[in-house]
N, C-alpha and C positions, 0 to 999 in steps of 0.2 A: 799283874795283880790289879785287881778292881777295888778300891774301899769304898763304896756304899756311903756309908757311915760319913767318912770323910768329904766325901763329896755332895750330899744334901749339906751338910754344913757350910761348905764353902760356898756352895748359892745361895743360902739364905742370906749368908754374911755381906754378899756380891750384892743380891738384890735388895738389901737395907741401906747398902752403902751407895749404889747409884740411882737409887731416889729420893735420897737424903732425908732416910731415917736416921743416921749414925752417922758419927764424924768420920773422918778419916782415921784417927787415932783411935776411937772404938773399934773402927774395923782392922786394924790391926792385933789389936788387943787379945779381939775376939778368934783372928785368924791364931797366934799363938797361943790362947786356950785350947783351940778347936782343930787346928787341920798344922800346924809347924811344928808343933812337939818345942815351941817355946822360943820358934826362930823369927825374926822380924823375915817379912812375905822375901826382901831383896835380896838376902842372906842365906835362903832356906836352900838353895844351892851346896851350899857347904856343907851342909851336915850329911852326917851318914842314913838318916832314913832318905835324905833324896836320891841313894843313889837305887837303892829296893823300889820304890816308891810308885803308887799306880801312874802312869805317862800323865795324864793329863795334869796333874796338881802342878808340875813346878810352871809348865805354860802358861796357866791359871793368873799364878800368882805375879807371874810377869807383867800380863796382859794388867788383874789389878794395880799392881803399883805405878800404872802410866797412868789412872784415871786421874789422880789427885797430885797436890803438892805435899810432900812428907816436911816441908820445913813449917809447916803452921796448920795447926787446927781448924778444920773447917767441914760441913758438909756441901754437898756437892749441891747446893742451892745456888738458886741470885746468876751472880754473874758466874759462878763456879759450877752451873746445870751442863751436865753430859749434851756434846748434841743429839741429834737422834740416828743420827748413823751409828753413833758409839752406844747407842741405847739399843739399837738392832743388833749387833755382835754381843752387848751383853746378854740379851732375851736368847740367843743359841747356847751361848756358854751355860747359861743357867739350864735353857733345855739337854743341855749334854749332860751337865752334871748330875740333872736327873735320871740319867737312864743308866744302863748296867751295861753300853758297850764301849768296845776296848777301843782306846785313842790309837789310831794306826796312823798319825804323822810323826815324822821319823825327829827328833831334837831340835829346833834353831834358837841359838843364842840370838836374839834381837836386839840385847846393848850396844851401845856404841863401843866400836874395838878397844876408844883412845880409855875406857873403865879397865881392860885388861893386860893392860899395853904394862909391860916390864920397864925396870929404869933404861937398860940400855935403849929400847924402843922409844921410850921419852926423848932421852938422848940424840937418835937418831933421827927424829921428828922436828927438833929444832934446827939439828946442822942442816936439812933439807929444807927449812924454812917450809915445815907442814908436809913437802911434797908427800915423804914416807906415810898419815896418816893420811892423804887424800888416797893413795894406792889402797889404801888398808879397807877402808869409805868403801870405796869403789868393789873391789872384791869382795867384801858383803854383801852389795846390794845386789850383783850378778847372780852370788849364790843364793839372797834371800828369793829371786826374780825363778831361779832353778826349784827352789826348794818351792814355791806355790805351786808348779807343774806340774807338783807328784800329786795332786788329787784337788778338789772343787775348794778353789780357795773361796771361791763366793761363800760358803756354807760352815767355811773353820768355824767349830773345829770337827764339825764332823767331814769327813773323808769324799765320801758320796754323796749323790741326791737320793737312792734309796736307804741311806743308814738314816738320813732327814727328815725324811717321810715317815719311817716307819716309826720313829720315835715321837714325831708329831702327833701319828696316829693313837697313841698309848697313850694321851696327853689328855684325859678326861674332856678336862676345861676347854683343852684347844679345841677339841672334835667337836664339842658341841658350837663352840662359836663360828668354824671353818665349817660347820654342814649348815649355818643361819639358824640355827634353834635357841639361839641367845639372844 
């Protein structure tokens, strides 16, 4: 499923928030108005519309909640400015978010294991004095190192370099600046 709807919303919200028109807490705010059905972005996992849900929101929302610090109010100004690497992945995400095609990368959990780790796994992470979470580490990063293979991670989150282009192409503003007419 595609939401439209939900996903111009979630870029506007993306693009206010990372060139700090809006705190952090407004863009939350605004993300539980507009795109959670009331869920904070970290949470939105749990509820039952993420599991129906069009593919790209809950990535989305991931990706958002690494921009900022959730313990204090601030926009992403001063010393708190995106770099421009992280300013380039945000301009695709907003460019996906505008288009009508379907997110074809397959789930990755990007948190840290030791967020989901069960008491016994706590438990066993001490007696191994860490070891067990460095295993844990480690098997992530292999399958996160797998999981960019399956299509042009340069370009996440679209899939290919022709779903990139072509959306580029649709992209009024863009075409007129990428043909020099601006």
């Amino acid at each position: 499923m595609i939401d439209i709807e939900r996903r111009k919303k979630l870029a506007l919200h993306l693009r206010h928030l990372s060139v700090g028109l809006i705190s952090n807490d407004d863009f939350e705010e605004n993300l539980m108005d507009d795109v959670t059905y009331g869920w904070l972005p970290e949470q939105y996992y749990r509820s039952e519309e993420a599991k129906s849900d069009d593919k790209i929101i809950q990535p989305m929302l991931e990706l958002c909640w690494g921009l900022y610090d959730d313990t204090r109010n601030h926009k992403l100004k001063g010393t708190d400015n995106l770099p421009k690497e992280s300013l380039k992945v945000i301009a695709r995400c907003i460019l996906f978010l505008q288009s009508s095609q379907k997110y074809e990368w397959p789930y990755f959990d990007t948190n840290n294991p030791l967020f989901k780790f069960s008491l016994g796994e706590i438990i066993l992470t001490i007696l191994s004095l860490g070891q067990y979470y460095r295993d844990k580490r480690k098997e992530k990063e292999l399958a996160y190192a797998e999981f960019q293979k399956l299509g042009n991670f340069e370009i996440w989150p679209f899939l290919n370099e022709q779903q990139y282009k072509e959306q580029l192409e649709l992209q009024l503003f863009l075409k007129a600046k990428l043909s020099g007419t601006i």
